[in-house]
matplotlib code that plots the C-alpha trace (Angstrom):
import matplotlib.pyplot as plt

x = [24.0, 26.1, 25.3, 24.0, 23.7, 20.4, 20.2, 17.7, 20.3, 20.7, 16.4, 16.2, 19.0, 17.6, 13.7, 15.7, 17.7, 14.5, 12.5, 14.7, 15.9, 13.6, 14.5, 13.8, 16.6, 18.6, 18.1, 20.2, 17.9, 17.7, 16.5, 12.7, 14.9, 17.2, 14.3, 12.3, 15.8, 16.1, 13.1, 12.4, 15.5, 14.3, 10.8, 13.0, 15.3, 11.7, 10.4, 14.0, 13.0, 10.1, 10.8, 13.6, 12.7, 15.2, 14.7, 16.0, 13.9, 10.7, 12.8, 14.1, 11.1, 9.4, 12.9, 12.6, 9.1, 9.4, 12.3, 9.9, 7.0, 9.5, 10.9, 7.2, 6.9, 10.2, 9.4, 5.6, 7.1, 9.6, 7.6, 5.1, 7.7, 8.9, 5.2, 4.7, 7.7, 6.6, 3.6, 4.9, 7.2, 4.5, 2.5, 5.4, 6.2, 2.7, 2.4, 5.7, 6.7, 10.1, 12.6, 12.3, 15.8, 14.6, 17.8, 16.8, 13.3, 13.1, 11.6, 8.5, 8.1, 8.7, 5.6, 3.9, 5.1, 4.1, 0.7, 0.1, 1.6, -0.7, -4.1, -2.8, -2.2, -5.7, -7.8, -5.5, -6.2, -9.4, -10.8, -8.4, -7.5, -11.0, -12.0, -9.3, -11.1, -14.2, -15.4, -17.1, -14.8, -14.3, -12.3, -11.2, -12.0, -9.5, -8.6, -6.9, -4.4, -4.2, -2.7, -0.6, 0.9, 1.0, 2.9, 5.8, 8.8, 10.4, 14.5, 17.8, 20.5, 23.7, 26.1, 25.4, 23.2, 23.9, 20.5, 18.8, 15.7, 12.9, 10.8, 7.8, 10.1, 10.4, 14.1, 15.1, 18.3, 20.9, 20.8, 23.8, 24.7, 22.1, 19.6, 15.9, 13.8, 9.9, 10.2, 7.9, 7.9, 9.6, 12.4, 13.0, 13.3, 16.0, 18.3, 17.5, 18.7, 21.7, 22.7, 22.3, 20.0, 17.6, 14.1, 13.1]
y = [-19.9, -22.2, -25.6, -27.4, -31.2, -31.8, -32.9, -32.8, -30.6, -28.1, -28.0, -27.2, -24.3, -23.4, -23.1, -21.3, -18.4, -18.0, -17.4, -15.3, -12.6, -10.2, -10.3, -13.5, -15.9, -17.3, -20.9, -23.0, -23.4, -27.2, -26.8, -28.6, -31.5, -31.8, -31.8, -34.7, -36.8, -36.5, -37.3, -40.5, -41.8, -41.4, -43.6, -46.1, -46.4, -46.8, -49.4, -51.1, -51.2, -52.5, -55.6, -56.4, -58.8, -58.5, -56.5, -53.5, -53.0, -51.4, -48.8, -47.9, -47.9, -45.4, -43.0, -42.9, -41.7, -39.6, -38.0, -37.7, -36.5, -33.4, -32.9, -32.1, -29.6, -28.3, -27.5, -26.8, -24.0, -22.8, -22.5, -20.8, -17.9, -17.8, -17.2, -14.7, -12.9, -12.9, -11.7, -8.6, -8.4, -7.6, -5.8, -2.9, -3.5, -2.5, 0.2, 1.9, -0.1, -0.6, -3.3, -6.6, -9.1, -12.1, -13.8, -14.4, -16.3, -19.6, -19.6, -21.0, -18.3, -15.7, -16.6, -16.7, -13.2, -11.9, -13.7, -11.9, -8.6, -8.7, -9.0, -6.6, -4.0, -5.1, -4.2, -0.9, 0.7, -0.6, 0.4, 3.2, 4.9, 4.9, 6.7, 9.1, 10.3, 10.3, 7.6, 4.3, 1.4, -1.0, -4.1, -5.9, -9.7, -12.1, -13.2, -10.1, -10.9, -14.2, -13.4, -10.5, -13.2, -15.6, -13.3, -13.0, -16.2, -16.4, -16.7, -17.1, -15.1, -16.9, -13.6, -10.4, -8.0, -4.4, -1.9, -1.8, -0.4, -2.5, -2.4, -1.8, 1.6, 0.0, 0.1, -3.4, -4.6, -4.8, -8.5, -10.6, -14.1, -16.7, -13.4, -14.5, -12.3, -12.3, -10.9, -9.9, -12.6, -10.6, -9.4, -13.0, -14.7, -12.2, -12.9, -16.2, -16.7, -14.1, -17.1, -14.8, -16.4, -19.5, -20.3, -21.5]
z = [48.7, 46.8, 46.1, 49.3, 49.6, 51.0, 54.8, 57.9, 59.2, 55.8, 55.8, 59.3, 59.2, 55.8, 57.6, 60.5, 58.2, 56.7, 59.7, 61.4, 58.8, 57.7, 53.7, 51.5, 51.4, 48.4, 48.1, 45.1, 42.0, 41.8, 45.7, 44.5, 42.8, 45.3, 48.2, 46.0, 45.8, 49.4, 50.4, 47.7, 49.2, 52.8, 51.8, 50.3, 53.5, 54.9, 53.0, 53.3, 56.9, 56.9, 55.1, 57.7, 60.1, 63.3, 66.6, 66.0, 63.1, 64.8, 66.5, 63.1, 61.1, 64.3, 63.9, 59.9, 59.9, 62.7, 60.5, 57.5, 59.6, 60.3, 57.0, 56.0, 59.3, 58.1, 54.3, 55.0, 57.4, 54.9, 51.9, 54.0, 55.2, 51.7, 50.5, 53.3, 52.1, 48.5, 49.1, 51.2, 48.2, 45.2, 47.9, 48.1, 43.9, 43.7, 45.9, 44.9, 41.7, 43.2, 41.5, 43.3, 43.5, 41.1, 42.1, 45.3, 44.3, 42.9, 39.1, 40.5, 42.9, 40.2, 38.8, 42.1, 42.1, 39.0, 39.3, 42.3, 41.2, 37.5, 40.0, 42.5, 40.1, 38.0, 41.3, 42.2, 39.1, 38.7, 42.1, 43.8, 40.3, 39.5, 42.9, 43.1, 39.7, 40.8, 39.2, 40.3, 40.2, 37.1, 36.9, 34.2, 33.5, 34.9, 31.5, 30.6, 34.0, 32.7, 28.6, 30.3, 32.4, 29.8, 26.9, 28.8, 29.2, 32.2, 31.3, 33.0, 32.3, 31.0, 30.0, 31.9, 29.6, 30.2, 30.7, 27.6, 25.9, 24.9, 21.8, 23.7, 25.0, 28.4, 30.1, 31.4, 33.1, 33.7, 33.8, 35.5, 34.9, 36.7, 37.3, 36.3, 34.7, 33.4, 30.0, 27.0, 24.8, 21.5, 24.4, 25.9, 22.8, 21.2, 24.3, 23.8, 19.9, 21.1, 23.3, 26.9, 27.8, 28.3, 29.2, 32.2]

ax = plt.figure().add_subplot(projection="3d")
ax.plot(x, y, z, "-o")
ax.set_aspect("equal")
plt.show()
């Protein structure tokens, strides 16, 4: 996407692209930093308002929040695609265990993803495997979703890494530069001291 200064206009085409195409779209990764600057500097053209005393100043005061009333709408509609999307996502990862685009998801929807992925996958094998076996279904505590989860680093990439082979006998990769991956801890850390990498 490039970088994008942050505008009513940009959010609204940015809620619009993402409505109306059916794959998630790439949005620049200081997009939450970038949101919060825009709208801090929005309340403080409010307040600025406010403590104006001439005419015009209720008229501007009414426009402002209307504005801010529909930057809300707009990101509350957006994130909601974007989680709609996301969810679809780790439904078909797992389903068919197909590779997913972490490029295209901002690092805190990768680990919306893989949260939602780790207790997808708990209750499949733990209910369908079981069945298809013929036996009665048996799910694992949350807690073991939860250390899976938390022995891995999220990373981005800052050299492309060619496919490699992991200790744990796992194929990975290949990585290119600014792709964001959810590692194993032992795996993420190596790239990391290799300087190809950085956590997120």
């Amino acid at each position: 996407m490039g970088d994008v200064v942050i505008t009513y206009e940009t959010l609204y085409e940015l809620s619009r692209r993402e409505k109306s195409r059916p794959e998630i779209q790439k949005l620049d990764k200081e997009f939450f930093n970038d949101v919060i600057k825009y709208i801090k500097d929005k309340k403080d053209i409010l307040e600025s308002q406010k403590s104006k005393d001439n005419v015009f100043a209720p008229k501007e005061i009414e426009r402002t929040g209307k504005q801010l009333e529909n930057i809300y709408r707009i990101l509350k509609e957006l994130y909601e695609k974007r989680e709609s999307k996301i969810i679809n996502l780790t439904l078909i990862n797992s389903r068919s265990k197909s590779n997913i685009d972490f490029s295209l998801l901002l690092p805190e929807e990768v680990k919306f993803y893989e949260s939602i992925r780790n207790n997808l996958n708990v209750y499949r094998e733990g209910i369908l495997s079981n069945v298809l076996e013929g036996k009665l279904p048996s799910l694992k505590e949350p807690k073991v979703i939860k250390s899976d989860f938390q022995d891995k680093m999220l990373i981005r990439f800052i050299n492309s890494v060619p496919k490699f082979v992991g200790s744990n006998g796992f194929a990975y990769g290949p990585f290119e530069e600014e792709d964001i991956a959810n590692l194993p801890l032992d795996i993420a850390r190596l790239l990391i001291e290799k300087g190809r990498a950085e956590e997120i």
